[in-house]
Structure formats: structure tokens, C-alpha cells
C-alpha positions as CSV (number, residue, x, y, z in Angstrom):
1,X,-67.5,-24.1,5.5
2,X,-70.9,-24.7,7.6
3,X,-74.1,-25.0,6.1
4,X,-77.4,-23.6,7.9
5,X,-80.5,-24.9,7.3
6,X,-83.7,-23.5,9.3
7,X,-86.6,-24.8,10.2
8,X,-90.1,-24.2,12.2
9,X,-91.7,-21.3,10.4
10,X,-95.3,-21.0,10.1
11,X,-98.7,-19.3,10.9
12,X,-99.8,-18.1,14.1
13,X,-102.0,-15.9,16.3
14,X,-101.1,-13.4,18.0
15,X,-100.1,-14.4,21.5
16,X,-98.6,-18.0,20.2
17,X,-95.4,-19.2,20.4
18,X,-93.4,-21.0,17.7
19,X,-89.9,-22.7,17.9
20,X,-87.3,-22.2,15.0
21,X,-84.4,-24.4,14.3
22,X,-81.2,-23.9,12.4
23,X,-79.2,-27.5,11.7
24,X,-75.5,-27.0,10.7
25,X,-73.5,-29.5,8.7
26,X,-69.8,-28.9,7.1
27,X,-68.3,-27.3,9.7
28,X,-67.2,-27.7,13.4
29,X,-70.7,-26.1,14.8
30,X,-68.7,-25.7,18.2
31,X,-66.4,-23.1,16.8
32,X,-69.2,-20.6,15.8
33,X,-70.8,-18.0,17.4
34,X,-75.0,-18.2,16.3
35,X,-77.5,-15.7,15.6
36,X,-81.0,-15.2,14.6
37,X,-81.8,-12.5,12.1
38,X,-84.8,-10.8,10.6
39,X,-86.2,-9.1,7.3
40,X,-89.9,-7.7,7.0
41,X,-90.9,-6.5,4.2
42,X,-89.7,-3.3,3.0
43,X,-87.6,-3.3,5.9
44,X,-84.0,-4.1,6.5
45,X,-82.4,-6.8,8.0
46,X,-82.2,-6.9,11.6
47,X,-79.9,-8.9,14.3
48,X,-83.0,-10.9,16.5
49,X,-80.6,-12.4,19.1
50,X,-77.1,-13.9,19.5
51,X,-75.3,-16.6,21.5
52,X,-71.6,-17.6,21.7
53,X,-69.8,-20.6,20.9
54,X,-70.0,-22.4,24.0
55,X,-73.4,-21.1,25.2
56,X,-72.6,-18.9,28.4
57,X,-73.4,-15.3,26.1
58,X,-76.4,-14.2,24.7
59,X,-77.9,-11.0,23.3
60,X,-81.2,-9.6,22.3
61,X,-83.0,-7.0,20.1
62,X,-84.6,-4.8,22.6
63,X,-88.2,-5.5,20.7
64,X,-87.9,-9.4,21.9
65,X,-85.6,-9.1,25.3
66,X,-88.1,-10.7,27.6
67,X,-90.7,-13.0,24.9
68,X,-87.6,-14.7,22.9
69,X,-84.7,-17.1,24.0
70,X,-81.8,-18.1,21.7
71,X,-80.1,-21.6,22.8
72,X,-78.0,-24.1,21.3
73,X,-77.0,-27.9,21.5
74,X,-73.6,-28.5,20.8
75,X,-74.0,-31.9,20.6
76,X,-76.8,-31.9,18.0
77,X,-74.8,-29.2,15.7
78,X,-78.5,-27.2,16.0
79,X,-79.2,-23.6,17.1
80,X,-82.8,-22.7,18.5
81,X,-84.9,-19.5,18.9
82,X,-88.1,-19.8,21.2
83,X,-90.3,-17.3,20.5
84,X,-93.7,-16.7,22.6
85,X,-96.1,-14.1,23.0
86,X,-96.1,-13.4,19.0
87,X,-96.4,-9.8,17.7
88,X,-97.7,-9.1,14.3
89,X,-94.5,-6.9,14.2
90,X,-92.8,-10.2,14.4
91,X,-93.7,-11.4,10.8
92,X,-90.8,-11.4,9.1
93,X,-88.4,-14.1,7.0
94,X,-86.0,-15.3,10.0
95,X,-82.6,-16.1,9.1
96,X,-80.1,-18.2,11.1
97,X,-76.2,-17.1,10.6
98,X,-72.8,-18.4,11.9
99,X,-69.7,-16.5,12.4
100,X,-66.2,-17.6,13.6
101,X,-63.6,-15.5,15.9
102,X,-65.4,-12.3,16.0
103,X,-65.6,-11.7,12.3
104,X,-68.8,-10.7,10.3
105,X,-71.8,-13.5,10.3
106,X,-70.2,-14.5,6.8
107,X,-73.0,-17.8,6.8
108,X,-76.1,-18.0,6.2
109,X,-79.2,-20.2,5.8
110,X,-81.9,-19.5,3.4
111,X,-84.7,-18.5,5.7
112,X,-88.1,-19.7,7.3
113,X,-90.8,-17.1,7.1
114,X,-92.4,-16.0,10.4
115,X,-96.0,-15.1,10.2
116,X,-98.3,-13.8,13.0
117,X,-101.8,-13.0,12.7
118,X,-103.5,-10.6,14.7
């Protein structure tokens, strides 16, 4: 069973850019499918952007499709979500999630929150 464990929250203007990671242990990392999630306050939680097992597949909430990029390093067992040109909208606690063969994203880290400043 993997373990997720994010990291690179913070404060930040609008306009900045910040860099999450998500570091997996207790599993083979290679194996899972990745994703970045979201929950504001108040609101529900919402998929942020996806990326298959072996890297070649991505996917993006239309709200960051062109300001995020999802990536991963196979090698370092670590996911990544680049996120530049910060919204406000964007504050949020951001969750990192694995999934294996198509199934639900049954794995989950315990959050980093997100905050931007306008």
C-alpha cells in the first residue's frame, strides 16, 4: 500500500508561482496513476490534474489548462504540480492521490494548503 506525502504549500501573490511535491513510499510508485486534487472552503473536492503511470498522459481542470503542469520522476518515487500565474481562486488545501489499474484514487496524502493573495 503507498504512502503520499506532500509538500511545497505556502503564501503567495497573486501572479506567483509555487511547486508542490507528493513523495510516495510502500508501494511500487511506477504502477500508479497520479493526481492533484483540491478542496476550498466550503467547497468540494475537485480533480486539479492527472498523469499516468509511465508519464506519456496527462489531464487538466479546465480552470488551470494552460498555468499548471503535473509531472513525475519515476525514479525519485515523487509526483510534481507546477503552478504559475496564481489565482486567489486557487487557494485551496491540495491533495496528492494514487490509483492503480483504473480503479478509484483509493490513496491519499494529508494535504498542503495553497494560499494566494491578491
Amino acid at each position: 500500500q503507498v504512502q503520499l506525502l506532500e509538500s511545497g504549500g505556502g503564501l503567495v501573490q497573486a501572479g506567483g508561482s509555487l511547486r508542490l511535491s507528493c513523495a510516495a513510499s510502500g508501494g511500487t510508485f511506477s504502477r500508479y496513476d497520479m493526481g492533484w486534487f483540491r478542496q476550498a472552503p466550503g467547497k468540494e473536492r475537485e480533480i486539479v490534474a492527472a498523469i499516468n503511470w509511465g508519464g506519456g498522459r496527462t489531464h487538466y481542470a479546465n480552470s488551470v489548462t494552460g498555468r499548471f503542469t503535473i509531472s513525475r520522476d519515476n525514479a525519485k518515487n515523487t509526483v510534481y504540480l507546477q503552478m504559475n500565474s496564481l489565482e486567489p481562486e486557487d487557494t485551496a488545501v491540495y491533495y496528492c492521490a494514487a490509483r492503480r489499474d483504473g480503479a478509484n484514487f483509493d490513496y491519499w496524502g494529508q494535504g498542503t494548503q495553497v494560499t494566494v493573495s491578491s
